[in-house]
N, CA, C and O of each residue as an XYZ file, in Angstrom:
860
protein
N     166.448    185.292     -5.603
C     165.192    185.325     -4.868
C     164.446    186.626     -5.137
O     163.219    186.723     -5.098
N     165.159    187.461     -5.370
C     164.853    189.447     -5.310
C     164.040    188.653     -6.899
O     162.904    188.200     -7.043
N     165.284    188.763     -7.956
C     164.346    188.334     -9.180
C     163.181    187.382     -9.007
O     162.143    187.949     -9.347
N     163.078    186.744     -8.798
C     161.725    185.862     -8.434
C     160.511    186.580     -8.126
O     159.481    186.561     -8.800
N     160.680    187.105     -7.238
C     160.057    188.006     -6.545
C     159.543    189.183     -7.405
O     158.381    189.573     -7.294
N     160.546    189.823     -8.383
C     159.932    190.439     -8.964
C     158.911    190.467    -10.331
O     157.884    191.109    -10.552
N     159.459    189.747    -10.919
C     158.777    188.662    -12.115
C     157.514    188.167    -11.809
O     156.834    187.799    -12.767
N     156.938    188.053    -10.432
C     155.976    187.859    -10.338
C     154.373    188.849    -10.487
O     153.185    188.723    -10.783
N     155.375    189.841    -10.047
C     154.639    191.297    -10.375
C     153.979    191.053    -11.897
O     152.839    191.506    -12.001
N     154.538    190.390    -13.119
C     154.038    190.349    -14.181
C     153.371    189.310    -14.632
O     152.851    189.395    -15.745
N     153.245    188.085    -13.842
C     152.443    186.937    -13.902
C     151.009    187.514    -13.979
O     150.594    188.494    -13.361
N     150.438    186.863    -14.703
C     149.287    186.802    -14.880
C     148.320    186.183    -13.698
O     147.832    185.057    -13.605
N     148.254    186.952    -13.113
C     147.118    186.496    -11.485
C     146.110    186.081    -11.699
O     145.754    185.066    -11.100
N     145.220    186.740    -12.682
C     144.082    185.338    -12.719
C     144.014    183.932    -12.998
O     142.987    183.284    -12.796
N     145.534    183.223    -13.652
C     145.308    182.107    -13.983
C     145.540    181.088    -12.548
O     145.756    179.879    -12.463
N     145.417    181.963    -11.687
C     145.600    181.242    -10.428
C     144.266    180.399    -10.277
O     144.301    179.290     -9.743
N     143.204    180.896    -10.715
C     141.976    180.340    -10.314
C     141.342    179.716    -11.028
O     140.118    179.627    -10.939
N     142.324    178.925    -12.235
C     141.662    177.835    -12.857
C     142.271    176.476    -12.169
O     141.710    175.381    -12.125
N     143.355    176.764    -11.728
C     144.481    176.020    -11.041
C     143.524    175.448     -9.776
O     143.114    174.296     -9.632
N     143.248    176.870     -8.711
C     142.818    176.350     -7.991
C     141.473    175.520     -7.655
O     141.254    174.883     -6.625
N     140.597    175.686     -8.811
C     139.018    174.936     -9.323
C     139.289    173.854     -9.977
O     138.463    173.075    -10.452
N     140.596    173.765    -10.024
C     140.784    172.005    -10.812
C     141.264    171.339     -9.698
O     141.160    170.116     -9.606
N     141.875    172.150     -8.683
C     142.107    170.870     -7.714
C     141.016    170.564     -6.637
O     141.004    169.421     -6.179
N     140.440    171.133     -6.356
C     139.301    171.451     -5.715
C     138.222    170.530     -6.470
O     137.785    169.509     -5.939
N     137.991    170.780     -7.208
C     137.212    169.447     -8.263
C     137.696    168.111     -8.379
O     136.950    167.142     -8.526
N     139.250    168.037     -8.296
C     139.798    166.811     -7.894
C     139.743    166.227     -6.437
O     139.895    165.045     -6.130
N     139.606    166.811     -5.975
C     139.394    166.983     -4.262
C     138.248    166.040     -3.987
O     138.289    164.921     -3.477
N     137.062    166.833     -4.500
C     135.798    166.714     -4.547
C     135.344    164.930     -4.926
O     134.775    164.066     -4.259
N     135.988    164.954     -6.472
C     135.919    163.487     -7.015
C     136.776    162.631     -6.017
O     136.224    161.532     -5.964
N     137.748    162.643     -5.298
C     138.603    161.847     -4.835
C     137.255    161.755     -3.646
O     136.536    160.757     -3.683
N     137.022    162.709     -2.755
C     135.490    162.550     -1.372
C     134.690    161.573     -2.182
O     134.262    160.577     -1.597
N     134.379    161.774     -3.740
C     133.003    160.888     -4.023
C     133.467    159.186     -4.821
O     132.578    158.570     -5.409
N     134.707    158.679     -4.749
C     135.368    157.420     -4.850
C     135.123    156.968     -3.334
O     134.392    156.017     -3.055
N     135.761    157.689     -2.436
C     135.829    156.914     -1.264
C     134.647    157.047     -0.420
O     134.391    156.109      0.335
N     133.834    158.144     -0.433
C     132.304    157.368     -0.425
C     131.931    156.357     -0.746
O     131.575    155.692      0.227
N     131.785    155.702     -1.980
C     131.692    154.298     -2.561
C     132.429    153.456     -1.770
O     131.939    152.458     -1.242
N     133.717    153.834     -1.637
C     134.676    152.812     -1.207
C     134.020    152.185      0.111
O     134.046    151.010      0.477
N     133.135    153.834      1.019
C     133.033    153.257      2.325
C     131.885    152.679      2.505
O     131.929    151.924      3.476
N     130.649    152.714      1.872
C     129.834    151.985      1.425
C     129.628    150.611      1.266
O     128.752    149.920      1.785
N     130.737    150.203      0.313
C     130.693    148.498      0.474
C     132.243    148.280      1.503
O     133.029    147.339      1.606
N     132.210    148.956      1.819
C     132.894    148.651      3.179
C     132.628    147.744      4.600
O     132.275    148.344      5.616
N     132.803    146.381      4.613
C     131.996    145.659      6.157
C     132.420    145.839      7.354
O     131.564    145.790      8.238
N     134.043    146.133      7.801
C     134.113    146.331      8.822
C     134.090    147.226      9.384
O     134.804    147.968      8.711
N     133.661    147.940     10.469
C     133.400    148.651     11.247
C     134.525    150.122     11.122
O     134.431    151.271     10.692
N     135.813    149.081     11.923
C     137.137    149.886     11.704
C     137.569    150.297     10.756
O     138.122    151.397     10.777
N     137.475    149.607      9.664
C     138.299    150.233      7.836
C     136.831    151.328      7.443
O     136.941    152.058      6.457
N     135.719    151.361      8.142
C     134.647    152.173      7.515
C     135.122    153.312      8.062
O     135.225    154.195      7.211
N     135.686    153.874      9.914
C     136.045    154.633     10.624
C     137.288    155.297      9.482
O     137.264    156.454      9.061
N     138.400    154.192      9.105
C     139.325    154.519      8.709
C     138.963    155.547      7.159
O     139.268    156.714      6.911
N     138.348    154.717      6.496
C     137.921    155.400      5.126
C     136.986    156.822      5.573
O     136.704    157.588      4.652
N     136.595    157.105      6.730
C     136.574    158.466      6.968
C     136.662    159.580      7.386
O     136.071    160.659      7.429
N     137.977    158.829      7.839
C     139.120    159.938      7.912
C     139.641    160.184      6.969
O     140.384    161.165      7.018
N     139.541    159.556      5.860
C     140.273    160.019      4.715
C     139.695    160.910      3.989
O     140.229    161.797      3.322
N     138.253    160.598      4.160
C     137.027    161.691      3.479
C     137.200    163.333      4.465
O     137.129    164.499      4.076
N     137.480    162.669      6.024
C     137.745    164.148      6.518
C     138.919    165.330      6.219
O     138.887    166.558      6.288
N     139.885    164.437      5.884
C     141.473    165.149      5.488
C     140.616    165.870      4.064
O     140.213    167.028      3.962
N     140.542    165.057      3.332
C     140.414    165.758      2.056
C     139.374    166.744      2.297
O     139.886    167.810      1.954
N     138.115    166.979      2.728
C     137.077    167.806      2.961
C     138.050    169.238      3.849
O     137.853    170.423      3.582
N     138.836    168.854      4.658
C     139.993    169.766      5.229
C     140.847    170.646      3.819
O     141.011    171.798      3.417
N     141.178    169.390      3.484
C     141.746    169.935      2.008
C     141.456    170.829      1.480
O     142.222    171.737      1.158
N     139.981    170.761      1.220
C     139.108    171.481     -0.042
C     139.046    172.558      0.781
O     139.251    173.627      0.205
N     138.804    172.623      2.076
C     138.342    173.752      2.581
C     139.452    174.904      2.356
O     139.230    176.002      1.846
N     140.797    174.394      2.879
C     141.714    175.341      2.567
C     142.004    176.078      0.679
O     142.479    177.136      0.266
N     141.535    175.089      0.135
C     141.679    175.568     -1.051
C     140.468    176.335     -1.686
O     140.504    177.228     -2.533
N     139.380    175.761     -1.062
C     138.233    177.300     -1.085
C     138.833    178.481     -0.430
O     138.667    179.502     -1.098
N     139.420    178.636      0.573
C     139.765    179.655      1.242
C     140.527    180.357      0.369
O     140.322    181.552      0.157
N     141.666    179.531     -0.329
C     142.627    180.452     -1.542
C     141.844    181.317     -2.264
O     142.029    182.484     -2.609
N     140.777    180.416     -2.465
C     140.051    181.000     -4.095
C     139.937    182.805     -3.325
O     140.497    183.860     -3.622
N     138.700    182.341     -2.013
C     138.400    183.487     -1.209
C     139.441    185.002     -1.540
O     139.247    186.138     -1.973
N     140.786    184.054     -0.955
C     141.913    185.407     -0.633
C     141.930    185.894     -1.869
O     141.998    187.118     -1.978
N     141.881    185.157     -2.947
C     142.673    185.368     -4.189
C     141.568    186.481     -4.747
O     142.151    187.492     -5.140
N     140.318    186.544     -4.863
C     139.737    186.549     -5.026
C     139.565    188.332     -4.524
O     139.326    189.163     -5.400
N     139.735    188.811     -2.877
C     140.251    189.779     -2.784
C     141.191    190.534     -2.650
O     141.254    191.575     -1.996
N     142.388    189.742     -3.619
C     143.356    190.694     -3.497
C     143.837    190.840     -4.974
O     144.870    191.464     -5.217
N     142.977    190.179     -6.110
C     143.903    189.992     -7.275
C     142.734    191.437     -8.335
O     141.512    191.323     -8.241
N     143.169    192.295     -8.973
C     142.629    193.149     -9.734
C     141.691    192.583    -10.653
O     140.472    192.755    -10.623
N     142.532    191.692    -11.717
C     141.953    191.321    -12.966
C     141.456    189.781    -12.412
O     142.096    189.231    -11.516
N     140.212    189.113    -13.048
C     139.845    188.023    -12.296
C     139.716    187.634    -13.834
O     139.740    188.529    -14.678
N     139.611    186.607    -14.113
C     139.357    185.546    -15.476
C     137.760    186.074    -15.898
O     137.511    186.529    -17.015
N     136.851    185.949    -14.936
C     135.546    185.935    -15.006
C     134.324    186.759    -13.801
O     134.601    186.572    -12.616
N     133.604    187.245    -13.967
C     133.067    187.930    -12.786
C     133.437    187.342    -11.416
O     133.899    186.217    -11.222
N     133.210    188.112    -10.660
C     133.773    188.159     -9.207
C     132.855    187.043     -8.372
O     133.282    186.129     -7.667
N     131.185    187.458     -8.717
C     130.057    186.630     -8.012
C     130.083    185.247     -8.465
O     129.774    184.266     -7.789
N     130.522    185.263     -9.795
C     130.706    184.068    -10.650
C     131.064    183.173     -9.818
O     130.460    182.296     -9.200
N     132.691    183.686     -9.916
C     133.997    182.661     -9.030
C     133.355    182.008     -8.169
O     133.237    180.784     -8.123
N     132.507    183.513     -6.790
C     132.443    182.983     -5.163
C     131.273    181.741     -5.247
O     131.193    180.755     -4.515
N     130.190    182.217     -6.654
C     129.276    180.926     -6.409
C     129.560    179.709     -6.916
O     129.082    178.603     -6.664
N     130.609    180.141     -7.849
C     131.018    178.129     -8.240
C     132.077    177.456     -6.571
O     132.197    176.315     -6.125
N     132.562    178.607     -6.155
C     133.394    177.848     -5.234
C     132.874    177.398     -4.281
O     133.207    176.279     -3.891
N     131.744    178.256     -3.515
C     130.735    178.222     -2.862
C     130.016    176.990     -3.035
O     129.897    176.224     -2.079
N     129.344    176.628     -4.574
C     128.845    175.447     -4.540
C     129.660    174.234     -4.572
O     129.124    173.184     -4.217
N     130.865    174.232     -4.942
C     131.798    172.793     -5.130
C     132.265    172.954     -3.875
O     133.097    172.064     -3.700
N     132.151    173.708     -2.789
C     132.541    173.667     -1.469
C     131.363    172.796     -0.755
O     131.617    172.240      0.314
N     130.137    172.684     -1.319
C     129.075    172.580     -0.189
C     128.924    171.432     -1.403
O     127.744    171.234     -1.115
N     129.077    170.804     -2.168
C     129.479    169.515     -2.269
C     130.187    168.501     -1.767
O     129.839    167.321     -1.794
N     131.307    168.987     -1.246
C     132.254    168.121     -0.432
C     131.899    167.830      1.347
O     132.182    166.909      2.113
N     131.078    169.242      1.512
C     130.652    169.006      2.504
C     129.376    168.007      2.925
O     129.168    167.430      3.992
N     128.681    168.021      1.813
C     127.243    167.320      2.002
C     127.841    165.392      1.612
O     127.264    164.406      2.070
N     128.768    165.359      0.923
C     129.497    164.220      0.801
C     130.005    163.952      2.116
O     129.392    163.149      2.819
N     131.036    164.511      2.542
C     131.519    164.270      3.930
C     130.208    164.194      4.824
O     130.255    163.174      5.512
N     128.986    164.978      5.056
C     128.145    164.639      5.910
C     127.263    162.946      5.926
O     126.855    162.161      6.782
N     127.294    163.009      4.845
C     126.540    161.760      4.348
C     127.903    160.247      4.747
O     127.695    159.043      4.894
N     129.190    161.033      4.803
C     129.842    160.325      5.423
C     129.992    159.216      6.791
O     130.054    158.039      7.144
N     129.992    160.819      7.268
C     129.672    160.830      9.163
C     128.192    160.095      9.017
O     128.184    159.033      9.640
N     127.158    160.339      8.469
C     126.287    159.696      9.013
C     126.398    157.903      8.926
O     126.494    157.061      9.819
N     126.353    157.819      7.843
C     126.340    156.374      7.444
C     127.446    155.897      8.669
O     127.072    154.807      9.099
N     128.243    156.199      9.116
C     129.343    155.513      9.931
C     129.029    155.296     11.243
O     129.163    154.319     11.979
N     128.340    157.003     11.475
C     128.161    156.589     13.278
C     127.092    156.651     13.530
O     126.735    156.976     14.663
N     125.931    156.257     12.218
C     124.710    155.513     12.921
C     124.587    153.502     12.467
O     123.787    152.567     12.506
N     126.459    153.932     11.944
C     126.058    152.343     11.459
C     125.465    151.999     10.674
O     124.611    151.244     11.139
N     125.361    152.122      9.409
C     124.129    151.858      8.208
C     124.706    151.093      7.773
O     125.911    151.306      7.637
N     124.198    149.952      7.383
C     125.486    148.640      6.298
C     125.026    148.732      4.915
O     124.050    149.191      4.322
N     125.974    148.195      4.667
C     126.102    148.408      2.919
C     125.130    147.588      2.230
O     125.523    147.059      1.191
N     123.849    147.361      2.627
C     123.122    146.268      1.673
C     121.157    147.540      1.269
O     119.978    147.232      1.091
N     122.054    149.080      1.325
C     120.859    149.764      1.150
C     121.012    150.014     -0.392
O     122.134    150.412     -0.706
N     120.220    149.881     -1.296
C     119.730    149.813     -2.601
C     119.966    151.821     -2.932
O     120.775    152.586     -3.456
N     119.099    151.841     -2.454
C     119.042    153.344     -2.188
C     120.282    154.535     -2.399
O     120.646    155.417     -3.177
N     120.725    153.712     -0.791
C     122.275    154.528     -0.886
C     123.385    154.265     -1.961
O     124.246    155.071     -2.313
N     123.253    153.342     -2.289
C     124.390    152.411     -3.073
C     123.737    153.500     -4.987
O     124.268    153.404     -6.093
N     122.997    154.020     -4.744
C     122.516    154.058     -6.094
C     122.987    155.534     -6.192
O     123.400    155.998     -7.254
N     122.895    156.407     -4.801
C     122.872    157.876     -4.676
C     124.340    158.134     -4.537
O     124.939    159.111     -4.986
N     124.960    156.900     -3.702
C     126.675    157.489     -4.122
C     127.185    157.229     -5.603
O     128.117    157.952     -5.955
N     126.738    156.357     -6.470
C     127.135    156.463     -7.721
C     126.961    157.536     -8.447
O     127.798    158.270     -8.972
N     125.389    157.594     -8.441
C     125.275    159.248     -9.253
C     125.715    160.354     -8.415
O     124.893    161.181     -8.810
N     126.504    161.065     -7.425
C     127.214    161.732     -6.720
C     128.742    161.457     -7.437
O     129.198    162.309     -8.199
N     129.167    160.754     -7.268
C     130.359    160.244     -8.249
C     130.707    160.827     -9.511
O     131.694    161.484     -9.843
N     129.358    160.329    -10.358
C     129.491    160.254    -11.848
C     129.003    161.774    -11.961
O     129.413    162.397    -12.940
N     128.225    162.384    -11.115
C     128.625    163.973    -11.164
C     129.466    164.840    -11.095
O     129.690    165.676    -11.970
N     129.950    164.747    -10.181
C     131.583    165.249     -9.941
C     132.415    165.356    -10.928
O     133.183    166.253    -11.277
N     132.006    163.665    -11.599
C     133.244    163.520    -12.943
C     132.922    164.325    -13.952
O     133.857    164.820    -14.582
N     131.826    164.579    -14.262
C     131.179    165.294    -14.930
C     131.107    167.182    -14.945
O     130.821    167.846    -15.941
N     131.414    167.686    -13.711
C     131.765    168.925    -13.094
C     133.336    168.873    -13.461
O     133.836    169.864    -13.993
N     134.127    167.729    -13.184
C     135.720    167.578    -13.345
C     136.362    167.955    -15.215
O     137.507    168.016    -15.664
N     134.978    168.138    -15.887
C     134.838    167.821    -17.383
C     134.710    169.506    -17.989
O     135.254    170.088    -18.928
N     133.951    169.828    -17.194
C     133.260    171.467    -17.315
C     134.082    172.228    -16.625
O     134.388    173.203    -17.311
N     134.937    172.250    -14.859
C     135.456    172.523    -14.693
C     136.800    172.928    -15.314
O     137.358    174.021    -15.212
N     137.204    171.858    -15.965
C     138.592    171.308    -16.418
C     138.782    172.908    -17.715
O     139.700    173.721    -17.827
N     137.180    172.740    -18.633
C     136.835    173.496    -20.175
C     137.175    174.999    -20.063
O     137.442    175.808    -20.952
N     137.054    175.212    -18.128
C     136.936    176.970    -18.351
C     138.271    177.354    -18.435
O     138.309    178.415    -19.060
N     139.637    176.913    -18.027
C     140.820    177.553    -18.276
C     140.802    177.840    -19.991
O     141.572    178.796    -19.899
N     140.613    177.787    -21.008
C     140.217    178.150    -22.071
C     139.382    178.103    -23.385
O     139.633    178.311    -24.572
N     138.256    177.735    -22.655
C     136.730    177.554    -23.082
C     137.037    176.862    -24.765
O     136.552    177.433    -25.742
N     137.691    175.886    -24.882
C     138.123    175.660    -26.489
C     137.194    174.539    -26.508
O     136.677    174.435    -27.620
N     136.812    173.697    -25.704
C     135.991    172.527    -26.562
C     134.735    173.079    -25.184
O     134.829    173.046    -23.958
N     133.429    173.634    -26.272
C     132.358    174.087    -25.538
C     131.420    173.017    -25.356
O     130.641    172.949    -24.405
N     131.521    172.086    -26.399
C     130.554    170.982    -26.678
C     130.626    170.047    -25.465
O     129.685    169.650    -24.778
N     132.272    169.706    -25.311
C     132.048    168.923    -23.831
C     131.780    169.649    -22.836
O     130.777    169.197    -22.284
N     132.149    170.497    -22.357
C     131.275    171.339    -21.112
C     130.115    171.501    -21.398
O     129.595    171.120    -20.349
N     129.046    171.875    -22.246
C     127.929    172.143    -22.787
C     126.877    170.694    -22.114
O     125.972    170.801    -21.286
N     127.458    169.162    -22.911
C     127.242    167.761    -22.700
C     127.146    167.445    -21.372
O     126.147    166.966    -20.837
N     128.463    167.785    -20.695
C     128.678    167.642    -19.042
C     127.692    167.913    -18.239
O     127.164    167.271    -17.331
N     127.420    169.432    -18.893
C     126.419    170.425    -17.616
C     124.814    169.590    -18.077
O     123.900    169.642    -17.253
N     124.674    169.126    -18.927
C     123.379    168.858    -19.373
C     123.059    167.301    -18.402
O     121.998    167.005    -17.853
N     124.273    166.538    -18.423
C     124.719    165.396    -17.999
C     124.415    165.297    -16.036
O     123.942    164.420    -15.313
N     124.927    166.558    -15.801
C     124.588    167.075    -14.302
C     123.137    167.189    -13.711
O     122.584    166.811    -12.678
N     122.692    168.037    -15.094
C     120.859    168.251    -14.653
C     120.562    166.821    -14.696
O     120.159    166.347    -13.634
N     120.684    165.944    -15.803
C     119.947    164.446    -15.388
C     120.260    163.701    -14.352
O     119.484    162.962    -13.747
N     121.754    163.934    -14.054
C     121.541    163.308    -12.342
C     121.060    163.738    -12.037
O     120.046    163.086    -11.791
N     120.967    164.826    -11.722
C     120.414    165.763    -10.097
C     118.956    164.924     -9.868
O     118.562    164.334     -8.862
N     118.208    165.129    -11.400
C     116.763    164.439    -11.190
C     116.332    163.194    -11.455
O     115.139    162.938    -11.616
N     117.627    161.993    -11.546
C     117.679    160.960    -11.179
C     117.689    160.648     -9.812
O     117.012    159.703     -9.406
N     118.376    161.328     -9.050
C     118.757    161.760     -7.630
C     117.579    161.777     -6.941
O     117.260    160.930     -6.107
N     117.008    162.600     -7.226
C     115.683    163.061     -7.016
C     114.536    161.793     -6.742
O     113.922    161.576     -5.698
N     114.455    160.941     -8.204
C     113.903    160.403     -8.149
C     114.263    159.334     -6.714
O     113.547    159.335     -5.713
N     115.268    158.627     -6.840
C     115.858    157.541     -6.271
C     115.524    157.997     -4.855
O     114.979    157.181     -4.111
N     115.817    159.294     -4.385
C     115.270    159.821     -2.985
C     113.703    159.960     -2.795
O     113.230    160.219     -1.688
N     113.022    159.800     -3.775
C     111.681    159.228     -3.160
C     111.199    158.353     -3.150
O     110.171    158.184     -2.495
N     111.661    157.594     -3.754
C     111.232    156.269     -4.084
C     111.679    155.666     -3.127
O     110.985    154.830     -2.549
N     113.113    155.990     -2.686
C     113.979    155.179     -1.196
C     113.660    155.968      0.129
O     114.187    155.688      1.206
N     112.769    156.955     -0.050
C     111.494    157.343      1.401
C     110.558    156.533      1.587
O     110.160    155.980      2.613
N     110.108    156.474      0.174
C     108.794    155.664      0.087
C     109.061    154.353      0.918
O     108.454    154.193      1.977
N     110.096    153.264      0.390
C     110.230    152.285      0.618
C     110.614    152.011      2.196
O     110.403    151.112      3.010
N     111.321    153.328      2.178
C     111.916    152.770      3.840
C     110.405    153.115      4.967
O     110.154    152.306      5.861
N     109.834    153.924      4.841
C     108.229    153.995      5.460
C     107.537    152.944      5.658
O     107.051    152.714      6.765
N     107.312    151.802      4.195
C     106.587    150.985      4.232
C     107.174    149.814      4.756
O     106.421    148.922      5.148
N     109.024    149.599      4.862
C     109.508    148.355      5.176
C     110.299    148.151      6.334
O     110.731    147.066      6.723
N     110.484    149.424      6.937
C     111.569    150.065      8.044
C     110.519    149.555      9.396
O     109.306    149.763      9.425
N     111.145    148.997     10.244
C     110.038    149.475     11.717
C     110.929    149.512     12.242
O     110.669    148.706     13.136
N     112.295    149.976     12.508
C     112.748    150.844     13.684
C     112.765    152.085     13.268
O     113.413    152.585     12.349
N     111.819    152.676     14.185
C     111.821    154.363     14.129
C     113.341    155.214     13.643
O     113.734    155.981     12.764
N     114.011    154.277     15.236
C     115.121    155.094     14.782
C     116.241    155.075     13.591
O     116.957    155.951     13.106
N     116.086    153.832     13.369
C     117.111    153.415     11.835
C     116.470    154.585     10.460
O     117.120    155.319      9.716
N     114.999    154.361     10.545
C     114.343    155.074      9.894
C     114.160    156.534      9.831
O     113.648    157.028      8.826
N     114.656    157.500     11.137
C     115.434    158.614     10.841
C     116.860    158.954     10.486
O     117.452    159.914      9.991
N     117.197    157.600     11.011
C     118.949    157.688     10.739
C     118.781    157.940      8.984
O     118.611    159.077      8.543
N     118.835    157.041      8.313
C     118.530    156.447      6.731
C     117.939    157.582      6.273
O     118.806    158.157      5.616
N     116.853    158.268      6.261
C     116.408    159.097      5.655
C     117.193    160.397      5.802
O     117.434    161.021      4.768
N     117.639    160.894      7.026
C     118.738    162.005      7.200
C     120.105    161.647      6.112
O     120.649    162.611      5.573
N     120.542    160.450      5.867
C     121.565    159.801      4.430
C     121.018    160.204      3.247
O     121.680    160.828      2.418
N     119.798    159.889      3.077
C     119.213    160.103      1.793
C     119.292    161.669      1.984
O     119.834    162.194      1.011
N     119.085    162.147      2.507
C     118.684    163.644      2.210
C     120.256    164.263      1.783
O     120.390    164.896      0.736
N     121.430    164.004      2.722
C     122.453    164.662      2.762
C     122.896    164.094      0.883
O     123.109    164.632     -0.204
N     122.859    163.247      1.244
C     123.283    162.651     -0.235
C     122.769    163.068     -1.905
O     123.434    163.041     -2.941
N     121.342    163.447     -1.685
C     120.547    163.720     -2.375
C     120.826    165.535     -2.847
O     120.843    165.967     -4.000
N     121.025    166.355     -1.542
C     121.254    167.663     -1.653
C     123.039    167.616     -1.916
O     123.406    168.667     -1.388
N     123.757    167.212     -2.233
C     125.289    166.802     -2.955
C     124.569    166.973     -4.483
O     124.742    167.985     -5.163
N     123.779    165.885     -4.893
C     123.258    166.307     -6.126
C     122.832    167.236     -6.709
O     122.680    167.188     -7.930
N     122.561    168.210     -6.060
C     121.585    169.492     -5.992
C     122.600    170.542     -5.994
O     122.466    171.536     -6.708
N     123.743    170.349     -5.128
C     125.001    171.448     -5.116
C     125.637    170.757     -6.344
O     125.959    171.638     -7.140
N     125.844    169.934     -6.656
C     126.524    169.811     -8.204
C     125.654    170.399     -9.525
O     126.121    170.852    -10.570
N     124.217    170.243     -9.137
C     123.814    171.274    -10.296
C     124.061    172.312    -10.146
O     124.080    172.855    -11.250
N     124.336    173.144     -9.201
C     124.302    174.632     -8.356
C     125.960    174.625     -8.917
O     126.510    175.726     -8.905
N     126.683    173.569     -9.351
C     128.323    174.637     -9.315
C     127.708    174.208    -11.161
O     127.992    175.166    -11.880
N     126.944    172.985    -12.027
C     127.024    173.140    -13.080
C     126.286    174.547    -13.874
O     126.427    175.030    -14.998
N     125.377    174.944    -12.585
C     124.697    175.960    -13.349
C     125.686    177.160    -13.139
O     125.708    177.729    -14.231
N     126.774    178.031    -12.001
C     127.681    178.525    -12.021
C     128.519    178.412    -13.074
O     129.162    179.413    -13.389
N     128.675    177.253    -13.784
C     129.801    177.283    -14.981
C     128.958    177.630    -16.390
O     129.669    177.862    -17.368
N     127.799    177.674    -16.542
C     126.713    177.763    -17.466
C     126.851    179.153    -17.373
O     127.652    179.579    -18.206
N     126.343    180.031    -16.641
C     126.565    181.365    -16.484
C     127.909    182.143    -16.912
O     128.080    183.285    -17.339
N     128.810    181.072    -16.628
C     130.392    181.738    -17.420
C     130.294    182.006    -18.574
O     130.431    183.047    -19.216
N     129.874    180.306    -18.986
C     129.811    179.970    -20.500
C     129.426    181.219    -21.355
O     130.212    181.845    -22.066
N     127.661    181.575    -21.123
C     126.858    182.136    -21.446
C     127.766    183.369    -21.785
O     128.116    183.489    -22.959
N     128.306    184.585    -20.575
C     128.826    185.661    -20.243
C     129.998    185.911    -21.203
O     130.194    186.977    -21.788
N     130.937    184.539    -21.322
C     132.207    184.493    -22.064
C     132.445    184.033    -22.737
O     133.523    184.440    -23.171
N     131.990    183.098    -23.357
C     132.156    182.197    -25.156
C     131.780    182.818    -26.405
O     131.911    182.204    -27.464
């Protein structure tokens, strides 16, 4: 145990924090499957159930942002600048969260699964992530730049696909909605959902800045 203990003294401490940005990114993608999942989800109870599962994992991530945090002030040598780290973690943190919010809403205002809109904004939320899971994955030793390069480029066109789909699904719900209140419920979804897209460009542009700094 003494040996263990000491051997560690010579480990290489920064590779802690590629470790911990890959699971955290896995984290993230696992919140944006079962989004979908809860989406075409009809009953009431398995929708409750599917988000609790989105809450554990959002629990998850949180603790493993927190690592990055500690690690972060206590380790000398870091892989990559210091501000770097806190803003990619920072933003793939406030991804999971704006996922999980968009969670809670859809559930306990009751939104059913036949919105065009939503159904379009959890896919590209999804296929971002996977896409962050791609770039993420590249920085433990920046050897294939082309796919991280592709990925991050891949991110900006969601975001402003995203974009689009969130006005177009304002527009529509204005002109076709007449309950007031469904019609703030729904649009508070679109928004949470929409700004998920926006923090996935925010952690792709964090890994762009590595790139740039260290390749």
């Amino acid at each position: 145990m003494a040996f263990n203990s000491f051997m560690k003294i010579f480990q290489p401490k920064d590779r802690i924090f590629y470790t911990l940005f890959e699971e955290v990114v896995d984290t993230v993608y696992e919140m944006s499957e079962l989004l979908k999942k809860l989406i075409v989800e009809r009953e009431r109870d398995k929708r409750f159930a599917v988000l609790s599962e989105i809450e554990n994992a959002e629990h998850k991530n949180d603790d493993t942002t927190h690592r990055i945090y500690t690690e972060l002030g206590r380790t000398f040598i870091t892989p990559f600048d210091r501000e770097d780290i806190h803003f990619l973690a920072t933003a793939l943190d406030d991804v999971a969260d704006y996922i999980y919010a968009s969670a809670k809403r859809m559930t306990f205002y009751n939104i059913t699964n036949d919105d065009e809109g939503i159904i379009k904004l959890a896919n590209l939320i999804a296929f971002g992530v996977q896409e962050l899971k791609i770039a993420v994955q590249g920085l433990r030793n920046m050897r294939d730049l082309q796919a991280m390069t592709t990925a991050l480029v891949k991110i900006n066109s969601i975001e402003n696909q995203a974009d689009d789909i969130y006005d177009l699904s304002v527009e529509r719900l204005f002109d076709l909605e007449q309950d007031i209140k469904m019609l703030i419920k729904k649009r508070e979804v679109y928004h949470a959902m929409e700004t998920a897209t926006d923090k996935c460009e925010d952690a792709g542009n964090a890994i762009e800045t590595i790139i740039i700094k260290y390749s």
